[in-house]
N, C-alpha and C positions, 0 to 999 in steps of 0.2 A: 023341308029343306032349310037351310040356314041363313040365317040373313044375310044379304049381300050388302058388301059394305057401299057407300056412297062414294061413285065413280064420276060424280058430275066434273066438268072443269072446275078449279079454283076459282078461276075468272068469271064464272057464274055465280060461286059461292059467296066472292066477297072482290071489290074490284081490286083490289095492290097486292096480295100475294102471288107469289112464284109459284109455279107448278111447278118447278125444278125443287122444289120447298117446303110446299102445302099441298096435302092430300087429308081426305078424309082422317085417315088413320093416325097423323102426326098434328092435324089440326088441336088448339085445346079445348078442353071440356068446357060448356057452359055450367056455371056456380048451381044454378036452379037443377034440380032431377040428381044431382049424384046420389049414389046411393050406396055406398061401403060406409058401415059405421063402424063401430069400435070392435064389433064380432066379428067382422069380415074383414079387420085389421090383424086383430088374434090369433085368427084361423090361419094366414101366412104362417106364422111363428109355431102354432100347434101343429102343424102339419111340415114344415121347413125342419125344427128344432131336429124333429123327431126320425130324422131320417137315418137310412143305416148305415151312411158314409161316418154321421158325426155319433153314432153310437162308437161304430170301429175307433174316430179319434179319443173319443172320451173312455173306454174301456183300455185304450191305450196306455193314459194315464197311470190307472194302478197298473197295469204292467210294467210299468219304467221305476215305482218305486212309491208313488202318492196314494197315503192313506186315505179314508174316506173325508176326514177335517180338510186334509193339503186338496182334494177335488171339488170340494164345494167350496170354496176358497179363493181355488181360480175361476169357478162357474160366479160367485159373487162377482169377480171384479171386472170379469169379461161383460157380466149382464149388463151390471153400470156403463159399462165403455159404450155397447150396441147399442144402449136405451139413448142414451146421448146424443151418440152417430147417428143410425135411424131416424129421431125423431128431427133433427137438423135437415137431414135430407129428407124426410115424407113434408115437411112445412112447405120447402122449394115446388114440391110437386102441387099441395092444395092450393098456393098459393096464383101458379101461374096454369094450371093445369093442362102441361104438356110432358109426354113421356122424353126420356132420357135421351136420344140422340139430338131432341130441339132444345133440351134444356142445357144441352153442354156452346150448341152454338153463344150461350151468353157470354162463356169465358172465351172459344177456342174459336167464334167467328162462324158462320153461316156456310163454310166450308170446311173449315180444322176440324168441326165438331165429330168427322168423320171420325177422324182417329182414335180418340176413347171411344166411340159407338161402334169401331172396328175391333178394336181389343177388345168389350166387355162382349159380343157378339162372340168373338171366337171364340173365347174364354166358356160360354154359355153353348157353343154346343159340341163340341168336345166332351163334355161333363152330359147334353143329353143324351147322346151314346152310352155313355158308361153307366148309367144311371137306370138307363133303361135296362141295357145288359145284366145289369148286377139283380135288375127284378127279373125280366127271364129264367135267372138260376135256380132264384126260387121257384118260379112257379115249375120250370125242369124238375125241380128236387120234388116239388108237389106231386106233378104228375109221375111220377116214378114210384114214389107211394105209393099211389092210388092205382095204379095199372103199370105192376113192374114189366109187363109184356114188351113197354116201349124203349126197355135197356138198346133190343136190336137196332135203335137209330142213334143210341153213342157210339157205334162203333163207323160210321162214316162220319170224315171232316171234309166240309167246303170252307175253302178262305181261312181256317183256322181256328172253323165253330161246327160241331156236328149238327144233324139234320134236326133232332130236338129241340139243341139251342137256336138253329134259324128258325124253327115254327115258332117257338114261346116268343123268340124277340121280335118276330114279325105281328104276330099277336099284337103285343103291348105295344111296339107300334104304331097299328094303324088305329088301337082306342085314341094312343094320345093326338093323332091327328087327327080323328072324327071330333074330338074333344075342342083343341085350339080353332077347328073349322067354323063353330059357333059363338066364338068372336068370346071376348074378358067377362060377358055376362056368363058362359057358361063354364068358363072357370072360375068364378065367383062361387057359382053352385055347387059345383064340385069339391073347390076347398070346404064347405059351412057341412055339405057331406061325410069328407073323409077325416078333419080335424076329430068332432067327437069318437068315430070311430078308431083313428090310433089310442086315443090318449086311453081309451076303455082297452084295445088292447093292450097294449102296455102294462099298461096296471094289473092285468089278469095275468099277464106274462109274471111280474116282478113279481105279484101275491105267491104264485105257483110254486116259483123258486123259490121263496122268502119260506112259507111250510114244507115245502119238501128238504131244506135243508136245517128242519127244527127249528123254525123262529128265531133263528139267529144266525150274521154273518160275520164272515172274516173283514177283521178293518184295516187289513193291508195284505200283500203280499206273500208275507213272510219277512223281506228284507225291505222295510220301509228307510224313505229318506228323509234326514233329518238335518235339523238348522240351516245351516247357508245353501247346501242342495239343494234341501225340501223346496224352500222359497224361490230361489232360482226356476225350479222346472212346475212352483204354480205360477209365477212369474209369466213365463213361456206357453205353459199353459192356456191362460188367459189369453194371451196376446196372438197362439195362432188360435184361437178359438176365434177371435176378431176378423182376422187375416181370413175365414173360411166363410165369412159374411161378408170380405170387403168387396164380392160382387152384389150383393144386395144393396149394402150403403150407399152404391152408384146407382141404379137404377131402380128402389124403391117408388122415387117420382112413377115411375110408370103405372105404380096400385094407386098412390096417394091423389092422383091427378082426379078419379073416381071420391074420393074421400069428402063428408058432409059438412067434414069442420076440423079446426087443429086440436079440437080437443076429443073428437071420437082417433083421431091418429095417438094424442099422450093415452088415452083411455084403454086403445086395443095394443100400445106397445108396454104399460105397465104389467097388464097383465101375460100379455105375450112374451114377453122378456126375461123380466126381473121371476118373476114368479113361475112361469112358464118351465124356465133355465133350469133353476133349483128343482123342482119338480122334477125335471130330466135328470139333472146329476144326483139327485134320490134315486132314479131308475137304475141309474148307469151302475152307483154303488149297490145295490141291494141285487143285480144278477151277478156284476163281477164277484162278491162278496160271494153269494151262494151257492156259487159257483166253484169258488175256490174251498170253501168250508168244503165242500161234497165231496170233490176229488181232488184239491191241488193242482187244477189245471186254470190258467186262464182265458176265456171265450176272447174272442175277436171278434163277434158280431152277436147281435140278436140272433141269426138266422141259426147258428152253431146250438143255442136254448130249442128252437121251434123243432129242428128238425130230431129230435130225440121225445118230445111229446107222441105217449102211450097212444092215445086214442085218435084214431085217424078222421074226425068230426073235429074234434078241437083245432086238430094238425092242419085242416085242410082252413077251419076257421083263422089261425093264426098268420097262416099262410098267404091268405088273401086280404089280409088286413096289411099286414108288410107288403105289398104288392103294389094295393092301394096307395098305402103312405108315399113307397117311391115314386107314382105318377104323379102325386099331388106336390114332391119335389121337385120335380122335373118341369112340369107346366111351371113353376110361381120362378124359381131359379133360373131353369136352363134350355126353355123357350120363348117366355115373353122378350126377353133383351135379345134375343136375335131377328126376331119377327119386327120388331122396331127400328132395328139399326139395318136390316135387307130392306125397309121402305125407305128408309132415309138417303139409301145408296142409291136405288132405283125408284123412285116417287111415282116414274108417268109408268112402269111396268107393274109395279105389286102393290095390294093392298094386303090386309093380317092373314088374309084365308091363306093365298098364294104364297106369300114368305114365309106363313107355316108350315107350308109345303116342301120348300123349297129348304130350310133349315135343317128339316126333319129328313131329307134325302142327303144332305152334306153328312148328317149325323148319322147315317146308315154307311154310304159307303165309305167313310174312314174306318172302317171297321174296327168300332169303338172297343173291342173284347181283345183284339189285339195290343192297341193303345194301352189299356189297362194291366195286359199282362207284362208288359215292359216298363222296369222300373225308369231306366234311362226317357221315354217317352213323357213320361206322366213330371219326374222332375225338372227337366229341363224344357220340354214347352210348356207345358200346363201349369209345374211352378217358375218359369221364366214370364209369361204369360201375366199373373197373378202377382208377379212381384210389381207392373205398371199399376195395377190398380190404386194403391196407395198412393201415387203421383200427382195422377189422375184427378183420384178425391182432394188431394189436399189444392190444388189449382182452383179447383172447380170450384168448393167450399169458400177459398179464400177471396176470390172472383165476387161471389154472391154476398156473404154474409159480411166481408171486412170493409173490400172495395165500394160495392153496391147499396149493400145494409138493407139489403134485400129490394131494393125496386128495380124493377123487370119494364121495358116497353116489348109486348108481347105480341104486338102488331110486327113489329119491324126482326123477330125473330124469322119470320118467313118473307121479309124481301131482300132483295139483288142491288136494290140501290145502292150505287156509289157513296150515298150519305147517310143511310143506314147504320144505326146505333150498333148492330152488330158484322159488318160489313170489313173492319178495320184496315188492313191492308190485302184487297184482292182475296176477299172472303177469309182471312187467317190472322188470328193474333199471334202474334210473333211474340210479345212479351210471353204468352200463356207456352207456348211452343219452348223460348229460352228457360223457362222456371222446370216447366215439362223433363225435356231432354237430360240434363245432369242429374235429376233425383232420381228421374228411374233408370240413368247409369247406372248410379251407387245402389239404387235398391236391387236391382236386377243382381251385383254383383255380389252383395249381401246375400241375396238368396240363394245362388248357387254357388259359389268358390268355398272350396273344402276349408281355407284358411279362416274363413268367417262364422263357420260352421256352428259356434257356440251361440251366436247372436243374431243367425239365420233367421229366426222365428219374428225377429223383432221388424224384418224387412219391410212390413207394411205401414210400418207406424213411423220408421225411420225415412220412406219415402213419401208419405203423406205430408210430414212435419217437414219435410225439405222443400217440398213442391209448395206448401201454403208460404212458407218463410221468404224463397225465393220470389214468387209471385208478388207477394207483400209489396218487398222491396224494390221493384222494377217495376210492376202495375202503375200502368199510364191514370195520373189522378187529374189530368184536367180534362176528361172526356164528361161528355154530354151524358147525365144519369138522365132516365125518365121513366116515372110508373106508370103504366098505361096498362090495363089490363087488356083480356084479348075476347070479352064478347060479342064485339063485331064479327068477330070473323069464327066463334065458339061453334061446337057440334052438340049433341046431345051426347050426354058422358052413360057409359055403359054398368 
């Protein structure tokens, strides 16, 4: 069975925290035992990078017009951005070692914190749905290979998905919730599993195509864009490449809280990253490329490559390596932050098992295959959604590293008291709340009004940069700083 997380009272655990506040699962990690090093840093990035949502965007790419130079160009500048961002936010986490809903109470107050742990929460499972679904399809397309007999259950639709696709997605499913049931150590395992695994398919994938299409590819289009376009759209490039991480940069704390040191975090994002990235945008180039030499067609996804592989051993091989990659997306992205921010809302009802639970049923019945086939859905909540996150991060960021300069009282993130360092007005900063509110106005409206359309992409970085600026400016500087770590009241870290 799985281990059951630790249900005792607070008030057992450590005498001045709240159990409206402090549970096991939001409690932070004591310094001694963690154990994610610089591999189990990487493996997030070897296993996230590589997913088929950011394949789709990155093959996108040459399809709008960017040669192989203009795509690794924007993957150079996006990498530097990430390695940056990430490593700012994984330090926040090793430093105070508590996941992302207690670590936003420093800026937004011991109650506001809700509201970025509501938004990155939503944001994260909406995307578990679709995520999942879009692995379904494959392993659908798998089995239909393999035993065309089961065409006869495309032909019935419940809810808007035939009976193949409710078995495979109920399948993948209920792994990734036997999976999250045995708590971050066995998703630890799982990524150090399936990392080497993509990156070996991968590579076999782009070999394949790279000889079948004569050891040489096309290095554009046909109709490549140049000078001010070209730049413009790595430009953009780069920047939603960012923009599709800016849930990570928020709730990375949640890995790094587990982390042995800040230099196994700079160690596994170097390689994770910078190196990692380019790596991928070598992928990305060398199937669109091979792709196009061969017929003139452009791919949309890796899965468009797999499902035209000859040999039905390979096919089934490639198949479940893509399968794999998706769940190990979905756990590190678009279930840990909601598991998080469901304890933070309900403390004395849920511990990780149950809000795994419980996440994973929200992400079933929105009937995520729906969602995704509607483009209307997916831009206007999901990128309305996503355009707060930039807000977010820059408050938070600015909170921590301008205002603070990084000292945390780690005790007083989990009390009620009236005089509580993080307590501010009735559980709520309101300066973080005024900084908040107008950037992800503007951001929100950047990202969806047709009239802004050309500088949409930039929304996250345009609302980040407003929310750290505003915050700056109006952040309360005669308040009480104190560094206090939190091993009094510390759990053993997973």
């Amino acid at each position: 069975m799985p281990p059951v997380a630790d249900d005792r009272s607070p008030v057992e655990t450590n005498g001045t925290a709240s159990s409206g506040l402090y549970t096991y699962d939001l409690a932070p990690t004591k310094k001694e035992g963690r154990r994610w090093g610089a591999y189990n840093v990487f493996t997030l990035w070897a296993n996230d990078v590589h997913s088929l949502g950011n394949y789709a965007f990155a093959i996108g790419l040459f399809a709008l017009g960017l040669n192989v130079w203009g795509i690794l160009a924007a993957f150079v500048l996006a990498s530097l951005l990430l390695f940056l961002l990430l490593t700012l936010s994984g330090f926040m986490g090793h430093k105070t070692g508590v996941p992302f809903p207690v670590m936003s109470r420093i800026a937004f107050g011991i109650k506001g914190a809700k509201i970025p742990a509501g938004v990155r929460g939503a944001v994260a499972i909406a995307w578990f749905g679709i995520q999942t679904y879009l692995a379904s399809s494959v392993l659908s397309a798998l089995l239909l290979a393999m035993f065309p007999g089961l065409r006869a259950l495309q032909g019935h639709s419940v809810l808007g998905q035939t009976l193949l696709g409710w078995i495979t997605f109920m399948i993948l499913w209920l792994l990734q919730v036997l999976i999250v049931s045995y708590g971050m150590q066995m998703i630890r395992r799982y990524m150090a599993f399936a990392a080497p695994t993509t990156l070996i398919a991968m590579c076999a994938l782009a070999a394949w195509m790279f000889f079948r299409a004569g050891g040489s590819i096309s290095l554009s289009n046909g109709h490549p864009l140049t000078g001010g376009a070209m730049w413009l759209h790595v430009l953009q490039g780069a920047a939603l490449w960012v923009v599709i991480y800016g849930t990570f940069v928020l709730n990375f704390c949640d890995f790094t809280r587990s982390a042995r040191s800040r230099g196994s975090i700079i160690r596994g994002n170097v390689v994770g990253i910078p190196v990692n990235m380019l790596f991928f945008a070598v992928i990305v180039v060398v199937l669109s490329g091979a792709q196009f030499k061969l017929d003139g067609q452009i791919i949309t996804s890796p899965t468009d490559i797999v499902r035209t592989i000859p040999n039905m051993i390979l096919l089934a091989a490639a198949s479940l390596a893509l399968i794999a990659l998706t769940i190990a997306v979905n756990l590190l992205a678009n279930f840990v932050a909601p598991i998080y921010a469901l304890v933070n809302l309900f403390p004395r009802h849920l511990n990780f098992r149950r809000a795994g639970l419980v996440s994973a049923v929200i992400g079933l019945v929105i009937l995520p295959w729906n969602l995704y086939k509607s483009p209307i859905a997916v831009e206007y909540f999901l990128g309305g959604l996503g355009a707060l996150l930039g807000p977010l991060f820059g408050v938070i960021m600015a909170d921590y590293w301008l205002l603070r300069r990084a000292q945390v009282n780690v005790p007083d993130l989990y009390s009620e008291d009236a005089q509580g360092e993080y307590h501010y007005r009735r559980g709520y900063n309101p300066r973080a709340i005024w900084a908040f509110v107008p950037s992800a106005t503007i951001a929100v409206v950047i990202a969806l009004m047709p009239a802004f359309h050309a500088v949409a992409g930039f929304s996250w970085f345009i609302g980040a940069i407003l929310g750290a600026g505003l915050y700056a400016v109006i952040a309360d500087r005669n308040i009480l700083i104190r560094d206090v770590d939190g091993e009094a009241i510390a759990v053993a870290a997973e």
